[in-house]
C-alpha positions in Angstrom: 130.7 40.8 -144.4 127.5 38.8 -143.0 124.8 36.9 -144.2 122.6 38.9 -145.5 119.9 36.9 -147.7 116.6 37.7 -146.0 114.3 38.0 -149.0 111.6 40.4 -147.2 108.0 38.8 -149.3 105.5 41.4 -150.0 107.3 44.9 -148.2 106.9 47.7 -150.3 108.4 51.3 -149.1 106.6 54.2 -149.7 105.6 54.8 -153.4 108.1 56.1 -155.8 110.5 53.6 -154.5 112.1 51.8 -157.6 113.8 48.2 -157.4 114.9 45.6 -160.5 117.1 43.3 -161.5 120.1 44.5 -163.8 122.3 41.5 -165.7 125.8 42.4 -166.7 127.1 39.5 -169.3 129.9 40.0 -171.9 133.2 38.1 -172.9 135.4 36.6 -170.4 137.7 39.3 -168.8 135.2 42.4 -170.3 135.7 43.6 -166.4 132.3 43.1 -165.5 132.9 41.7 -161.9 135.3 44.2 -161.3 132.1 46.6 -162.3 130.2 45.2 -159.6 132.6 45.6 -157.0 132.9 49.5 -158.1 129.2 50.0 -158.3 128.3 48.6 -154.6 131.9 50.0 -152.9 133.1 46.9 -151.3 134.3 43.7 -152.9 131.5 40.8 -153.5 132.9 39.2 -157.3 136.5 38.1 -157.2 138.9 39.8 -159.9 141.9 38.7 -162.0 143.2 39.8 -165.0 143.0 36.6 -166.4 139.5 35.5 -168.8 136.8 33.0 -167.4 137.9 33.8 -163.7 133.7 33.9 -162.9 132.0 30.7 -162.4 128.7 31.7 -160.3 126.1 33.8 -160.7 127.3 36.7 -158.4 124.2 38.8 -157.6 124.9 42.1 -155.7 122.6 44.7 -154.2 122.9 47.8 -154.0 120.1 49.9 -151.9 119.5 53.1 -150.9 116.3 55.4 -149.6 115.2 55.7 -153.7 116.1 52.3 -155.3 117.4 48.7 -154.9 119.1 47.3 -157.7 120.0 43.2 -158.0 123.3 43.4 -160.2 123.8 39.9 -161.2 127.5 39.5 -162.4 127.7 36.6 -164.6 130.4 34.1 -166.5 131.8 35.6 -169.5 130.5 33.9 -172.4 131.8 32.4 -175.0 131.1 29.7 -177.4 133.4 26.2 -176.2 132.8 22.6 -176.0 134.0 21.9 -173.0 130.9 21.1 -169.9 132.7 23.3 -168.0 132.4 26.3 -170.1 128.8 24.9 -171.8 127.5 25.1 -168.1 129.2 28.7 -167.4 127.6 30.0 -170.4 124.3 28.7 -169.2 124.7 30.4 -166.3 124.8 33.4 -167.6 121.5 33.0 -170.2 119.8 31.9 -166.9 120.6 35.3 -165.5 118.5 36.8 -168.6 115.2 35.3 -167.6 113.2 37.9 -165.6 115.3 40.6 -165.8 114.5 44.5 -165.8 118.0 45.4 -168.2 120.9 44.0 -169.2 124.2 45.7 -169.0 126.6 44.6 -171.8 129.9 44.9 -171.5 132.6 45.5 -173.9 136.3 45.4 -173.6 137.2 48.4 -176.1 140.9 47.8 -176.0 140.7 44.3 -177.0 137.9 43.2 -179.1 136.5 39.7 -180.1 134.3 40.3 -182.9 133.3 36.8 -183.5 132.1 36.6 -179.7 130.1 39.7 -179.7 128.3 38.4 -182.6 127.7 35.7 -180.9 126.1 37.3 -177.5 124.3 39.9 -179.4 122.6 37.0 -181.1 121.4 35.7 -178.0 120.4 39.4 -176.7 117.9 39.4 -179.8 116.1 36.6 -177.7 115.6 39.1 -174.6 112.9 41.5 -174.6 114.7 43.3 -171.8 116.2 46.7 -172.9 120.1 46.2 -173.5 122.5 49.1 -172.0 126.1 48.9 -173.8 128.9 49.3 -171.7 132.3 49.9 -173.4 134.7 49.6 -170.9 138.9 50.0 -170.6 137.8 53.4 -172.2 141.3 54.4 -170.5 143.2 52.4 -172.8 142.2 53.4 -176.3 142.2 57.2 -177.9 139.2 58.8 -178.5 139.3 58.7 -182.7 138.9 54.7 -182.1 135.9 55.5 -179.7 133.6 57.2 -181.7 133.8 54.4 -184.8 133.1 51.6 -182.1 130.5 53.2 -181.2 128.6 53.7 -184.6 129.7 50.2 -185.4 128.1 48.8 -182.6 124.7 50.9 -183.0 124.5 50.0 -186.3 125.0 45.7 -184.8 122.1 46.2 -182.4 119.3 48.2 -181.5 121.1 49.3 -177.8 118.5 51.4 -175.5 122.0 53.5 -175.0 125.9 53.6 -175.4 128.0 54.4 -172.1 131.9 54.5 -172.6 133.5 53.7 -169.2 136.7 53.0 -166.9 135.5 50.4 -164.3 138.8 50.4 -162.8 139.1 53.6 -162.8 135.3 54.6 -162.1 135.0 57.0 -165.3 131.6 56.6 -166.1 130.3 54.8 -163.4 127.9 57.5 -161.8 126.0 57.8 -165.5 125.9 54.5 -165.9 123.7 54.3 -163.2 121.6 56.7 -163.8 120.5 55.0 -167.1 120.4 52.1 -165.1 117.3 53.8 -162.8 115.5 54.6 -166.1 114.4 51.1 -166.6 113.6 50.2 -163.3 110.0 49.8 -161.9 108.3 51.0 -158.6 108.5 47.9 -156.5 109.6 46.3 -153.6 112.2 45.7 -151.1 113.9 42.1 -152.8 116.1 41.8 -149.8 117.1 43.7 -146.9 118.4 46.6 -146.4 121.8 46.0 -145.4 122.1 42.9 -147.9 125.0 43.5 -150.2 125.3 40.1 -151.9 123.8 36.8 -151.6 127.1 34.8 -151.3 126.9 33.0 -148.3 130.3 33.3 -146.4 131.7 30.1 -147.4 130.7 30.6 -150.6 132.7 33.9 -150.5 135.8 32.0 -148.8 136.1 29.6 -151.4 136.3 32.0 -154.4 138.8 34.1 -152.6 141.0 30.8 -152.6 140.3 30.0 -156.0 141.4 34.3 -156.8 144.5 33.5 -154.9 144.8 30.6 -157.4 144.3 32.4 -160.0 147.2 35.4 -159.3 149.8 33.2 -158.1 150.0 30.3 -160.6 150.1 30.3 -164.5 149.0 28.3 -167.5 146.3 25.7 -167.4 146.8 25.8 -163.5 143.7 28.4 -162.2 141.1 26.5 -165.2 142.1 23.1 -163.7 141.4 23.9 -160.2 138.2 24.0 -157.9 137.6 24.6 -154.6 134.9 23.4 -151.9 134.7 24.6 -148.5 133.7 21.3 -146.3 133.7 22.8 -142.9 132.9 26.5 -142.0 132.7 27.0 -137.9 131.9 30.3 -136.6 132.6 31.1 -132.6 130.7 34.4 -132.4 132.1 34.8 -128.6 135.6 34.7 -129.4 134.9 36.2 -132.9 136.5 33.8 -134.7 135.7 31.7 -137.9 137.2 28.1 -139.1 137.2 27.0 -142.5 138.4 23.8 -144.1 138.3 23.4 -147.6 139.5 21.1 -150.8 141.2 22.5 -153.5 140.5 19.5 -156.6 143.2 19.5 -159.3 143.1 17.0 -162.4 146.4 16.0 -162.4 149.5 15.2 -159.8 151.9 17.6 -161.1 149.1 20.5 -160.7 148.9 19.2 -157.1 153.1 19.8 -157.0 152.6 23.0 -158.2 149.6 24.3 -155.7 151.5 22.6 -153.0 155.0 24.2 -154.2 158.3 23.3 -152.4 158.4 22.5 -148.9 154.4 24.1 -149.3 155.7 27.6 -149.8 152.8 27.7 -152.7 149.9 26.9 -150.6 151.3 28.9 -147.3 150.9 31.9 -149.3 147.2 30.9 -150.8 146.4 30.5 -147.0 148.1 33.7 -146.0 146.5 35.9 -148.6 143.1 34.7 -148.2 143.2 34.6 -144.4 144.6 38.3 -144.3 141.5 39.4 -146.6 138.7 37.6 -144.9 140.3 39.1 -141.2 140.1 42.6 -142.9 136.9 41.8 -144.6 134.8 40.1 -141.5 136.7 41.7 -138.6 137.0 38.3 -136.9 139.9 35.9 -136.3 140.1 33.5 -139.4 141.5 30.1 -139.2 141.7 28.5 -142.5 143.0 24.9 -143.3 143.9 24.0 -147.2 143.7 20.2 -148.7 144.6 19.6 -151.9 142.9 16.5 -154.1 143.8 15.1 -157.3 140.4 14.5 -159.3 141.2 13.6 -162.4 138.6 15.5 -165.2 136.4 16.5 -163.0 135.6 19.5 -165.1 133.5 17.0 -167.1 132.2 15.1 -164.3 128.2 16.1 -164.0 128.1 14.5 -160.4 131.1 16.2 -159.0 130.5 19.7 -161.1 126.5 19.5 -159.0 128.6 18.5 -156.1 130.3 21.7 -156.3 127.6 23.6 -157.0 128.3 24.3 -160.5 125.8 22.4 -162.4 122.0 22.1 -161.3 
């Protein structure tokens, strides 16, 4: 995958060409980066099936000869304490400011009432039209379906209900069409062949941080963070070098991400290399460190550093 972040100022196609913004927010592990990857057909967000794995603003774009939609995948929200979390939720109110519609996203299998409350009490704040999404439709019966759905019409004034399977891509295809209702005639945003504006390291990094996240357990995945120091590309020999830190809070987390004889972090390398080769189509080398940092989920400095606070 390439650069592709050229914001083309003032193009306009000819008229009747539509292009917007469309948020997707909901509670940690709703599936709403594993949405993104199904609506643009290629992987941008990472995916795990365990909560709070999204830390970024992920925005992916998805054009064709009618439209350009900016999906922006965002961190589930939830209310916490921690500055980690604080600044993930703001992320994702950030991503409500100027936006055409927001796509929320419930998990229909496994509800948190108390959280929903709590997002759709900051949707009331939006004046953006609010599409509800309930998702993991292939995991409940249809008799609990139609009850969720009254329920939740009668929580919120939603502009409509769609019941869908993101893994599975049930519902998808309508989902977007509701999704063209609400945007405007416009302009190109970015280029035509842009389908994300993760730069590559950016994208290297969360693919370590995935690997992280599917090989380890516990506390391990939420206590770790990863930033890319050195990215090299050699376009002649099509190959790409990458050295990067992975910062743990503790020594015995650094045991466990190193593993015995560094079996743990062979395979972290492995995996990722193997993904980014398929992905990029170019010879990766790719050189793991791991840090102890002790908190440095409520550091301020080191959580800009990282590019997680601004």
């Amino acid at each position: 995958m390439t650069d592709l972040l050229h914001k083309m100022q003032g193009s306009r196609p000819d008229g009747g060409f539509r292009s917007g913004f469309a948020a997707i927010i909901g509670a940690p592990n709703a599936g709403k980066s594993t949405l993104l990857n199904r609506l643009l057909g290629t992987k941008v967000a990472i995916t795990t099936p365990r909560p709070q794995t999204t830390r970024r603003l992920v925005r992916g774009i998805l054009t064709t000869e009618r439209y350009q939609i900016v999906f922006v995948d965002t961190p589930g929200i939830h209310d916490s304490k921690r500055l980690l979390n604080q600044t993930l939720v703001r992320w994702a109110r950030q991503a409500l400011l100027d936006i055409d519609v927001v796509l929320l996203m419930v998990d229909a299998a496994k509800r948190d009432v108390a959280n929903e409350l709590f997002i759709l009490d900051m949707l009331r704040r939006t004046e953006a039209p609010v599409i509800l999404l309930l998702n993991k439709i292939d995991l409940i019966s249809k008799d609990r379906l139609l009850p969720l759905i009254e329920e939740m019409q009668r929580a919120f004034a939603f502009a409509s209900v769609i019941p869908i399977s993101a893994r599975f891509n049930d519902g998808v295809e309508l989902l977007l069409n509701d999704v063209l209702r609400f945007m405007p005639e416009g302009p190109l945003f970015y280029d035509t062949e842009a389908v994300s504006d993760q730069t590559r390291d950016m994208l290297a990094a969360e693919l370590v941080r995935e690997k992280i996240f599917l090989l380890t357990h516990e506390d391990i995945p939420y206590s770790t963070a990863v930033e890319v120091e050195d990215f090299q590309e050699d376009q002649k020999k099509q190959q790409v070098t990458i050295h990067a830190t992975i910062y743990v809070e503790k020594d015995s987390q650094k045991g466990i991400i190193l593993g015995a004889n560094a079996s743990m972090i062979k395979r972290i390398k492995k995996l990722v290399r193997e993904e980014l080769e398929t992905t990029w189509g170019q010879k990766i080398t790719l050189e793991l460190w791991v840090k102890v940092r002790k908190n440095w989920s409520k550091d301020e400095r080191f959580l800009k550093q990282i590019g997680l606070l601004e």
